[in-house]
Each structure stands twice: as structure tokens, then as C-alpha cells.
C-alpha positions in Angstrom: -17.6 9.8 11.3 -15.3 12.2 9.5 -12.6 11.1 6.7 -9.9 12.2 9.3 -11.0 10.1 12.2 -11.2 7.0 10.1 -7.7 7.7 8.5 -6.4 8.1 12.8 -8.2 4.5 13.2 -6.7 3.2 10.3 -3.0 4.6 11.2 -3.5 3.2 14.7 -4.7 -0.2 13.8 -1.3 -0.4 11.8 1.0 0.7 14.6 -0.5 -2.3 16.3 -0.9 -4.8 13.7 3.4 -3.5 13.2 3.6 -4.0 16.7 2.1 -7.5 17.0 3.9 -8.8 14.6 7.3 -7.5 15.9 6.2 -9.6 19.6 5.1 -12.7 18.0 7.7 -15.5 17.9 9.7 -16.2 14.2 7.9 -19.6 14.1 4.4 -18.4 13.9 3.3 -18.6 10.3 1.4 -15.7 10.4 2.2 -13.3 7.9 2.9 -9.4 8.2 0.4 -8.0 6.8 -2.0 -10.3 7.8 -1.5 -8.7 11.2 -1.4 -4.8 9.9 -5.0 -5.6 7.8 -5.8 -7.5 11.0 -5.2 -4.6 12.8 -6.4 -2.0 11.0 -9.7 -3.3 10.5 -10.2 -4.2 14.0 -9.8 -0.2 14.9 -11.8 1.1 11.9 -14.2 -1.4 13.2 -14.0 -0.9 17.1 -14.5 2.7 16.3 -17.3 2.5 14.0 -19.2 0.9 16.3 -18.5 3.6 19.3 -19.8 6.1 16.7 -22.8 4.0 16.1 -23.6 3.6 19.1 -22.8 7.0 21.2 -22.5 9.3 18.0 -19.8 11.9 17.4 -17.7 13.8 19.7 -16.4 10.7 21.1 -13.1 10.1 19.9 -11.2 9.7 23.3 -13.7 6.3 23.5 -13.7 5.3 20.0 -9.6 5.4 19.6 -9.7 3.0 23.1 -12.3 0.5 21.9 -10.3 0.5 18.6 -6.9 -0.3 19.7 -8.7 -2.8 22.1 -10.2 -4.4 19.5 -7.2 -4.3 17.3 -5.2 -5.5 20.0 -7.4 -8.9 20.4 -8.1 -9.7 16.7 -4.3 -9.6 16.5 -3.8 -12.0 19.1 -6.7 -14.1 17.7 -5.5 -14.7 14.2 -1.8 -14.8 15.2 -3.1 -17.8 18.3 -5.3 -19.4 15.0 -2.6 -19.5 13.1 0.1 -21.1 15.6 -2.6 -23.8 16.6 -3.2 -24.6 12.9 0.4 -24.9 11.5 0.9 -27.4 14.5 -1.7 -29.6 13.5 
């Protein structure tokens, strides 16, 4: 995977941790850039594992499966954190 396709990940798992956190209520404790670091590693991730898996030319797929991952662990860890600050 080339330096420039991890950096387009990375830049795209922070638009969508930014976005996440700019949807979730004010009275989730979750913090900002928990979300963006959230984020980003969920679409370096999501694509590193396309590329592992199907190899390179791919990027179409891998940018999908990273924003979809991004997209969920952002609503995991922003759900975690709402159920544990009510506890």
C-alpha cells in the first residue's frame, strides 16, 4: 500500500471521526479526538485489510470498507461511552 493511499485513509477517517462527533448529542462524554483517532484508525485499518486481502489496485473497495469501518467504530465507542457515563 503506498504512502499516498494511507495518508487518503487517514484524511477520510478524520472527516468521519469530525463528522461523528459533530452528530453525537452534547451530553455524550466522549471526547473529540477520541472520535477523529477512532476514525482514522478504523479506515487505515478497514483498508489495510482490503489490501491484504485482494492486493493493490483496489482503492475504490478499500476507501468503502474504510469509511464503513470508521463509520461503526465511531458509533461503538461514542454508544460505549454514553452507556458507561450513565452507570
Amino acid at each position: 500500500m503506498s504512502f499516498f493511499t494511507l495518508l487518503w485513509l487517514a484524511a477520510l477517517g478524520l472527516g468521519i471521526g469530525a463528522l461523528g462527533r459533530a452528530v453525537i448529542k452534547d451530553g455524550t462524554p466522549t471526547a473529540t479526538w477520541m472520535t477523529t483517532v477512532v476514525g482514522v484508525v478504523g479506515a487505515v485499518g478497514g483498508g489495510s485489510v482490503i489490501h491484504a486481502i485482494l492486493g493493490d489496485g483496489h482503492l475504490l473497495v478499500a476507501t468503502a470498507l474504510g469509511a464503513a469501518l470508521a463509520l461503526l467504530l465511531v458509533m461503538a465507542i461514542t454508544s460505549w461511552q454514553r452507556t458507561r457515563g450513565e452507570s
